[in-house]
BAFI-139198 format. One record per residue (C-alpha): residue number from 0; residue in one letter; x, y, z. Coordinates in steps of 0.25 Angstrom, whole numbers. Layout:
REM BAFI-139198
NUM:A:X:Y:Z
...
END
This chain:
REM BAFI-139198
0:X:-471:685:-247
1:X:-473:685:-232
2:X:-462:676:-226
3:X:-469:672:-215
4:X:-475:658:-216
5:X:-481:650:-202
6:X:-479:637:-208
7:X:-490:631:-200
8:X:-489:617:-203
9:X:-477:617:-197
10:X:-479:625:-184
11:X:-491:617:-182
12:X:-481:604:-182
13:X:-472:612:-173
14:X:-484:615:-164
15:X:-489:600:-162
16:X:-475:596:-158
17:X:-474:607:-147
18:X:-470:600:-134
19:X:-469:585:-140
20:X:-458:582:-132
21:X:-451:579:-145
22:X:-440:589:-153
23:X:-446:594:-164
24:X:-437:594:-176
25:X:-439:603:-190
26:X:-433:599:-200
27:X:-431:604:-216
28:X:-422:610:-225
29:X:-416:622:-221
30:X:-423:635:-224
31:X:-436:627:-224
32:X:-442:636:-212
33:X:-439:627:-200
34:X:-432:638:-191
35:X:-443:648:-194
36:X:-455:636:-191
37:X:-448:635:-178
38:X:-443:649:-174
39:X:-453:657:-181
40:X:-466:650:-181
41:X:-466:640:-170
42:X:-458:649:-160
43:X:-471:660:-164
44:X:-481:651:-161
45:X:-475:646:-148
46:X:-473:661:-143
47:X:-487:661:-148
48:X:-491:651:-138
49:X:-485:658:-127
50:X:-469:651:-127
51:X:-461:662:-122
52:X:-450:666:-132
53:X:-439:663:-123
54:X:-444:647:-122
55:X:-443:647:-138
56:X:-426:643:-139
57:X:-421:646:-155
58:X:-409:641:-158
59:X:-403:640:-173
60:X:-392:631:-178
61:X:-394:636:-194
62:X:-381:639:-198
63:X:-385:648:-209
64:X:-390:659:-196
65:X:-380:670:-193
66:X:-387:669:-179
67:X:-385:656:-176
68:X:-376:654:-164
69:X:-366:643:-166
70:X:-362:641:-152
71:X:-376:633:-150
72:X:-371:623:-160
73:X:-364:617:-148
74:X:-373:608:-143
75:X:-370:609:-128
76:X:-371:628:-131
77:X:-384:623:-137
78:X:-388:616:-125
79:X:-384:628:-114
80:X:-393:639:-124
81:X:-405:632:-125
82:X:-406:627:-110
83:X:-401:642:-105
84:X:-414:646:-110
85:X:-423:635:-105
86:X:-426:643:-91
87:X:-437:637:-87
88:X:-441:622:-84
89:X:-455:625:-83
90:X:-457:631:-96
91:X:-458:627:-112
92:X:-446:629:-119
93:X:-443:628:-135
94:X:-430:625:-142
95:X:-429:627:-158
96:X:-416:623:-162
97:X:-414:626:-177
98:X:-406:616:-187
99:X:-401:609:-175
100:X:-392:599:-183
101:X:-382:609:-183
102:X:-379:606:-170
103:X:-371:593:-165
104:X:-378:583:-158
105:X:-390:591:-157
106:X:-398:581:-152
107:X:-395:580:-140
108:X:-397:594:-138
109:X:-411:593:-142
110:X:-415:579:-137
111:X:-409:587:-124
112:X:-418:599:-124
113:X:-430:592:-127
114:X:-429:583:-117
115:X:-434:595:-108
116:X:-449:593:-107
117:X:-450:609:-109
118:X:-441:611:-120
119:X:-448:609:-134
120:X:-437:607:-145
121:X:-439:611:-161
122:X:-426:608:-170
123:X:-422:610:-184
124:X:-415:603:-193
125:X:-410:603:-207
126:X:-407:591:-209
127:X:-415:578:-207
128:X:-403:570:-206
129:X:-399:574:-192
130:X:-415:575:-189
131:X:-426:570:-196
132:X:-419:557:-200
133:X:-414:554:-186
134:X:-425:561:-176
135:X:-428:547:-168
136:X:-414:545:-166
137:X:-409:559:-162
138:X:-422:563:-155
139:X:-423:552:-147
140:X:-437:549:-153
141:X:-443:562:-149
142:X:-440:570:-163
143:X:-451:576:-170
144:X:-450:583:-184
145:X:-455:593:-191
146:X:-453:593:-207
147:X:-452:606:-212
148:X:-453:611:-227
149:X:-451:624:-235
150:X:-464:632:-236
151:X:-475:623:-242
152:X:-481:631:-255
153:X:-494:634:-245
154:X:-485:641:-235
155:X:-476:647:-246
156:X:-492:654:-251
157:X:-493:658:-236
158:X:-482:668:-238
159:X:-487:674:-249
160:X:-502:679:-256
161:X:-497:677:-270
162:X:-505:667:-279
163:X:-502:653:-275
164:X:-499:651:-292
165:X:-488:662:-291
166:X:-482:657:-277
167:X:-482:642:-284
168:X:-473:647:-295
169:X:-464:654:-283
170:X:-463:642:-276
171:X:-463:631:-284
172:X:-449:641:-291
173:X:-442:644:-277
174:X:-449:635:-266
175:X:-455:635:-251
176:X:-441:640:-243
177:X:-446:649:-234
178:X:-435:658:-238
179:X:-439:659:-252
180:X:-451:670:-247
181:X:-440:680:-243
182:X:-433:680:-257
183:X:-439:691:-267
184:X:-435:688:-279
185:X:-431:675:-286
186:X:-416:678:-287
187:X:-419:679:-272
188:X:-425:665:-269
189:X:-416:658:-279
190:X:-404:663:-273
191:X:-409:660:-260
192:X:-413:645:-264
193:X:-400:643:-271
194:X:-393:648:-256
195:X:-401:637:-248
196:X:-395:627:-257
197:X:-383:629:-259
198:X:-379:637:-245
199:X:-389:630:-237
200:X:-391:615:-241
201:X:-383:611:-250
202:X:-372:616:-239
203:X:-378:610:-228
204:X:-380:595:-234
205:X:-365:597:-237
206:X:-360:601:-222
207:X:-370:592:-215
208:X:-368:580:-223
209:X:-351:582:-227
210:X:-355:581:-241
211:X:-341:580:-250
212:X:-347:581:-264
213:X:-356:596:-263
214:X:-356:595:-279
215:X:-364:581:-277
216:X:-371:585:-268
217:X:-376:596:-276
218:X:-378:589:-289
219:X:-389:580:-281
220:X:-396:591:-276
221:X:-399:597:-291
222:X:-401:582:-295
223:X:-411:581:-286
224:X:-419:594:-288
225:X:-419:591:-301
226:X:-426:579:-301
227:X:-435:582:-290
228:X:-446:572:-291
229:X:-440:560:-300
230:X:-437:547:-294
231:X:-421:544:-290
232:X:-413:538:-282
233:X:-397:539:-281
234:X:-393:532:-293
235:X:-402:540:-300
236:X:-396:554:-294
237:X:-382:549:-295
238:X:-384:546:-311
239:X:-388:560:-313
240:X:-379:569:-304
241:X:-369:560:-313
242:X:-375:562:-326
243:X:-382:578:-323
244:X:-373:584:-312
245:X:-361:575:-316
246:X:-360:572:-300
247:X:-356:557:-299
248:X:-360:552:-283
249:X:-362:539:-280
250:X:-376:534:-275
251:X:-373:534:-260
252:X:-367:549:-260
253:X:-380:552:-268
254:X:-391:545:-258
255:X:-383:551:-247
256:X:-383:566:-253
257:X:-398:564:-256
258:X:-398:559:-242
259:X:-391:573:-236
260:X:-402:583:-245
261:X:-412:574:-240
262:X:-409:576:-227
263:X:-409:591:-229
264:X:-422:591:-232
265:X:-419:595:-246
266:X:-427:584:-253
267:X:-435:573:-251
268:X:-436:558:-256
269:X:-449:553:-258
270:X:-449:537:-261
271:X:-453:531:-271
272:X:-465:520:-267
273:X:-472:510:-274
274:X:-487:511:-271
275:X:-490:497:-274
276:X:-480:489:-270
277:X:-479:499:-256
278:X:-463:499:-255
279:X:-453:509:-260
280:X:-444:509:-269
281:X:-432:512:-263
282:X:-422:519:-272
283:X:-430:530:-279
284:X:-438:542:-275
285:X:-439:556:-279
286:X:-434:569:-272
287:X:-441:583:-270
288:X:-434:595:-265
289:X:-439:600:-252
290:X:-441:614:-259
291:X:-443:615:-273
292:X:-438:630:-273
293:X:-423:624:-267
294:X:-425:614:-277
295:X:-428:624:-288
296:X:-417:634:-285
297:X:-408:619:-285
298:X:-409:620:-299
299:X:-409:633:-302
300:X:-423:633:-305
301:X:-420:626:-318
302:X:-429:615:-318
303:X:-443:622:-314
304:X:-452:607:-318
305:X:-464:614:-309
306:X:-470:597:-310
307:X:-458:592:-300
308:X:-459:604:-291
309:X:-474:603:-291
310:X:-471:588:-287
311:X:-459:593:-277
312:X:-469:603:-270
313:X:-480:593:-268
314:X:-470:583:-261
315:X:-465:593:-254
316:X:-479:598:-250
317:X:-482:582:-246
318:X:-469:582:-237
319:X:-472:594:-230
320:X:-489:589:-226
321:X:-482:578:-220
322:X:-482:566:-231
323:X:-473:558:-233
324:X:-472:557:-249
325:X:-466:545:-258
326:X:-467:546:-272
327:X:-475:532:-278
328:X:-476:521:-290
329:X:-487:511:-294
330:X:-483:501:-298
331:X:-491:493:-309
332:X:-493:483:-318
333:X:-496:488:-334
334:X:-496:481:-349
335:X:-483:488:-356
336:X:-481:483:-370
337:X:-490:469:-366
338:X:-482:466:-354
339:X:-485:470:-340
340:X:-477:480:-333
341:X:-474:488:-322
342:X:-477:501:-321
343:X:-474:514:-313
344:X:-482:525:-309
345:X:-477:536:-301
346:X:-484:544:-291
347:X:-479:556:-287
348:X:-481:555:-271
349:X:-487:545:-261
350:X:-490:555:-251
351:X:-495:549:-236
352:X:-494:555:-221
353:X:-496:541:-213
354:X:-509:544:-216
355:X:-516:548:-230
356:X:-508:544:-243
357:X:-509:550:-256
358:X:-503:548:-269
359:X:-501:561:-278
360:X:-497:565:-291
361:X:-490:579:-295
362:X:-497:583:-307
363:X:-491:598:-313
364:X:-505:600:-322
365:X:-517:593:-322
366:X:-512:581:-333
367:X:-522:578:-345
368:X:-531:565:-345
369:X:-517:557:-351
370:X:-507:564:-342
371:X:-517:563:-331
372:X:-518:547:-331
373:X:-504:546:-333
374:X:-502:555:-319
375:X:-513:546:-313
376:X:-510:535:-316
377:X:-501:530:-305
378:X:-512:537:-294
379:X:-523:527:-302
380:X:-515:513:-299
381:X:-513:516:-284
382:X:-525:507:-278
383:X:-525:512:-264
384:X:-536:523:-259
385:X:-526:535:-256
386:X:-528:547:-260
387:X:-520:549:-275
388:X:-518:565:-279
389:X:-513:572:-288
390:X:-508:587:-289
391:X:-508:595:-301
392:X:-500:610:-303
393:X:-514:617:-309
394:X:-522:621:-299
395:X:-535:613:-299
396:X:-548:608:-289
397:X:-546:597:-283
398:X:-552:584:-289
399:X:-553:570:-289
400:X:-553:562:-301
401:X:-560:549:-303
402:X:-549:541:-301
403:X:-550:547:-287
404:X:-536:555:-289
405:X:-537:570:-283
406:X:-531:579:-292
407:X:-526:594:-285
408:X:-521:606:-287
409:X:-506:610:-284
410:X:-511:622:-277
411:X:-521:614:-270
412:X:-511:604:-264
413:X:-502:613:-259
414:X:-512:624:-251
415:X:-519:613:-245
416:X:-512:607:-236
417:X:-518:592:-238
418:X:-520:583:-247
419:X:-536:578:-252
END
């Protein structure tokens, strides 16, 4: 595989935030590609457009790089080291600082230098508790983010010329890190997803957040791969670390836990909406790992159900074009036994960008006429003109059935890039 990939999406974001007055924050889990989006790719293209190399300021706080100088970890040695090299006024100047949270009271570094009109700030950050959740506040307004993910499946085919069907099986199995493509053999990549997690995360979610019970903390995070797109909530989660991982927490210490691997940027919570009746229900939602390979090598790779990883991989797919993604229920009305009674039907994702709003369905095959109504029925009884999808694993044309639901390819979604 060749290793490098340009990430375009990305460094086209970077690009249309050059000189906005505003800190430019890129956020993600750790290992995810933020330094090499910054110091790699957009440090290229700015060269590229004629910055001299000098007015390009790197300065990483990763605590895992030998190079890493810690002296700059003081705020106020920070400070003198950047502005030593800002030499000239009348020219355009930009400062990457990498996994900034590292340093005490960074922000007032960084509101500092980009209060200078030629001084253009891009930070990185691994955890959205000190940035994402709080930009406004510690930004004084003029924060702007940048989400990054691990490789897509379209940039992960960009690396190699294998047939897509054979990269599928590779990366539904180990995942999009980009440090997976230098690892040769699969003792390789296992060993090396197995490292992130237990040298990387599960060590920093510990320090960062002065986590007492690892053992807890733990238990959750295999409770939570496991059950990768099933509704829960912390009641929920508490019963089965007590009744599986014989872990017994309370519900506080679990909703905060979830809270801490939230925050870095390990899973995500989509909410569960009622589509008729336009609220939320506030207690249950499901969880999808960011990376299905992380979540994979969780488990040892024991439980290999390629119907939930398909389903991760499109959420995640949804989060990385920019929707914001809530999993949905209809509500309706139905004779049972000759009374009439409420029933549920579940929709995978409510998928909008302010703008267009889908509804989809993860479908592994293409479901016979009886499983097929049964998978549609919860698209038939939404009564609004949005555009209602579903996704199947076999690789199909594209079509439209008469009930006006598109039916797609796994492949197809993915490689595009957009939904019909």
């Amino acid at each position: 595989m060749n290793n490098l990939i340009e990430r375009p999406v990305y460094l086209q974001k970077l690009i249309d935030r050059r000189g906005n007055g505003e800190v430019k924050i890129v956020t993600g889990s750790r290992r995810c590609g933020k330094s090499w989006l910054l110091s790699k790719i957009y440090k290229k293209w700015l060269i590229e457009q004629g910055v001299k190399q000098e007015n390009i300021i790197s300065v990483s706080f990763d605590m895992e790089d030998d190079k890493m100088d810690e002296k700059l970890l003081d705020p106020q040695v920070l400070k003198q080291y950047i502005f030593d090299r800002i030499t000239d006024d009348n020219e355009e100047y930009y400062v990457f600082l990498d996994e900034v949270q590292e340093v005490s009271n960074f922000e007032k570094i960084v509101n500092g230098i980009n209060s200078h009109e030629n001084i253009d700030v891009y930070i990185t950050g691994s955890n959205s508790k000190f940035l994402s959740s709080e930009i406004k506040t510690i930004f004084r307004g003029r924060g702007d983010e940048i989400r990054v993910f691990p490789l897509s499946f379209k940039e992960f085919c960009s690396a190699s010329t294998e047939d897509k069907r054979d990269l599928w099986k590779e990366y539904y199995t180990y995942g999009g890190m980009p440090g997976i493509l230098k690892q040769k053999t699969r003792e390789q990549k296992v060993s090396y997803l197995q490292r992130l997690w237990n040298k990387t995360y599960i060590d920093d979610v510990v320090d960062r957040n002065n986590v007492k019970n690892r053992r807890a903390l733990e238990s959750l995070v295999d409770t939570l791969c496991s059950s990768i797109g099933s509704l829960t909530n912390p009641s929920r989660v508490k019963k089965v670390l007590k009744s599986i991982q014989h872990t017994d927490i309370d519900e506080e210490t679990v909703n905060s836990y979830i809270g801490y691997l939230v925050d870095a940027f390990l899973f995500e919570g989509a909410k569960r909406y009622n589509i008729k009746g336009n609220k939320y229900y506030e207690s249950l939602c499901k969880y999808y790992s960011v990376d299905v390979g992380l979540r994979n090598a969780r488990l040892n790779f024991r439980q290999q159900e390629p119907n939930h990883i398909m389903e991760n991989v499109i959420y995640n797919e949804l989060r990385l074009r920019n929707y914001l993604v809530d999993v949905g229920v209809v509500e309706c009305r139905k004779m049972v036994n000759g009374k009439s009674e409420y029933i549920q039907y579940e929709v995978d994702f409510i998928a909008t960008n302010g703008i267009d709003k889908y509804y989809i369905q993860s479908a592994y095959s293409i479901p016979n006429e009886d499983k097929n109504e049964q998978e549609t029925s919860s698209l038939r009884k939404i009564d609004n003109s949005f555009r209602k999808i579903v996704i199947v694993g076999d690789d199909i044309e594209m079509y439209t059935n008469d009930n006006g639901i598109v039916y797609m390819g796994l492949m197809q979604f993915l490689m595009n890039g957009v939904l019909p």
